[in-house]
Each structure stands twice: as C-alpha cells, then as structure tokens.
C-alpha angles and dihedrals in degrees: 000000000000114000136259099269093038083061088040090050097042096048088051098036102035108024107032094034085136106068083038086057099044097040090047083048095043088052095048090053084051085243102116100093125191091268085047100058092037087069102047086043080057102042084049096043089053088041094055103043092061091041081071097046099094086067096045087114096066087071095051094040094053094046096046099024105021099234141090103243107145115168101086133062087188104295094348115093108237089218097051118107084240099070074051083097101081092051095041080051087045097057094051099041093053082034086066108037087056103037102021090215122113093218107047081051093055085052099059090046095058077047081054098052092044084059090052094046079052103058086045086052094054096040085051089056094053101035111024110255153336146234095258105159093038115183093023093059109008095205128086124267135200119229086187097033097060090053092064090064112117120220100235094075097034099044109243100266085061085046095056103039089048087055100044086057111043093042080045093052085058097037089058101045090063088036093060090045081047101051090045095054089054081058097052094048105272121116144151110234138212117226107192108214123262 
C-alpha cells in the first residue's frame, strides 16, 4: 500500500499533468493571475482529498481499534468503484458551495471519481489488484496483471480483449480528469503550422 502523499503526488503529477502543465505555462507567460491559481489550488485540493478516500478507514480504525486496517466500511470494500460515491458526493458538494452552478458541481464530481479511480490504480499496481466491481464480483482484479497474459495460452481474441480493457480502464480514468479540466478552463492546444 503507497502512502498517502505517493497517491497525492501520482493523482496531481500524473493524472491531472495537464492543469500542472497549463498553470506552470500560464505562470511562466506572467498570465496566471491570483484568481487564476486559487482555482487550480481548489480543483487539486478537492482532487487530492478523494484521491485519499479510499483510505479513510484507516482514521476511524486507529482511533476505535487501534490499527490501520483500511479495506472495509463494514461489508462494503473501501477500494471498489462503488464506495466511489462519498467521494463522487463529496466533489459536487464542495463543486457547488465554491462555483454555485450545477454544472460546474457535477463536473468536479466526475473530477472526484477520476481521483478515486486513481488511488485504486496505484494501489493495483503495488498489491495486485482490487475489488473493483464490488458487489457484482466480489474478488479482487488486476488492471496490470491481466496485461502480462500471452496470447498462446488465451487464443488471440482473449488476448486482445484482455488488453483493450485493461489499457481502456486507465485511458478513461485520465480522459474523465481531461476532459474536466477543459471544462474548467486547461487544456493542451493545438497550434496548426503556418
């Protein structure tokens, strides 16, 4: 299990490179102005706080048990997309107190849930696997694992498919925080050739 800063680090630096990018672009151009950063400190604050939910367990478990065990809120597995929901809640709750738009809410709890995706990514990659569609299949799966499966035992067509969704699951976690941050106002820009 990494911990808490490693997932911090990995949803801002990996994840969201891109509003690291364009507000570290922005500040070298003298464009990011105080309004500016105070709104990428907020996306990434919220970002960052449910990119540690799936550890909020831990908190409760040290101060009433005394240990730090962490994967279990009662029968629920605490790294399954379902307990997603907190953090999903959490994203538009804190989306609409800041911005007052319903929209502009939904969109940083779909940011929440990518930072979520994110923890339970990382956490794939040290331990080997998740619950991840908890209560649907209750064992853990391998986003990484299922990558290393050769096609000569499988059949091709098993090899493939395994590949497409596993590299998709991870594709569509930094598409959702892309496509968020368009929203939001970073983006990475084409600029055709003259």
């Amino acid at each position: 299990m990494p911990y808490p800063v490693v997932h911090v680090l990995f949803f801002v630096l990996c994840i969201s490179a891109v509003a690291v990018y364009a507000a570290a672009r922005s500040l070298f151009r003298g464009e990011l102005s105080l309004k500016g950063s105070m709104h990428l400190l907020f996306l990434l604050f919220v970002g960052s706080v449910c990119s540690l939910f799936p550890d909020i367990m831990i908190i409760y478990n040290l101060l009433v048990n005394g240990t730090i065990e962490h994967c279990w809120a009662g029968p629920i597995p605490t790294h399954s997309l379902l307990f997603s929901l907190p953090a999903v809640l959490f994203g538009i709750v804190a989306g609409y107190a800041k911005y007052r738009e319903p929209g502009r809410a939904i969109y940083l709890g779909l940011f929440a849930e990518a930072a979520f995706a994110s923890h339970l990514l990382l956490d794939d990659i040290s331990e080997g696997g998740c619950e991840y569609l908890y209560p649907l299949y209750e064992k853990k799966i391998s986003v990484f694992s299922m990558m290393d499966v050769s096609f000569r035992g499988t059949g091709l067509f098993h090899y493939l498919m395994i590949s497409f969704v596993s590299v998709f699951f991870i594709c569509s976690v930094i598409m959702m925080v892309l496509f968020v941050l368009n929203k939001y106002g970073f983006e990475l820009r084409y600029k055709p050739e003259k």
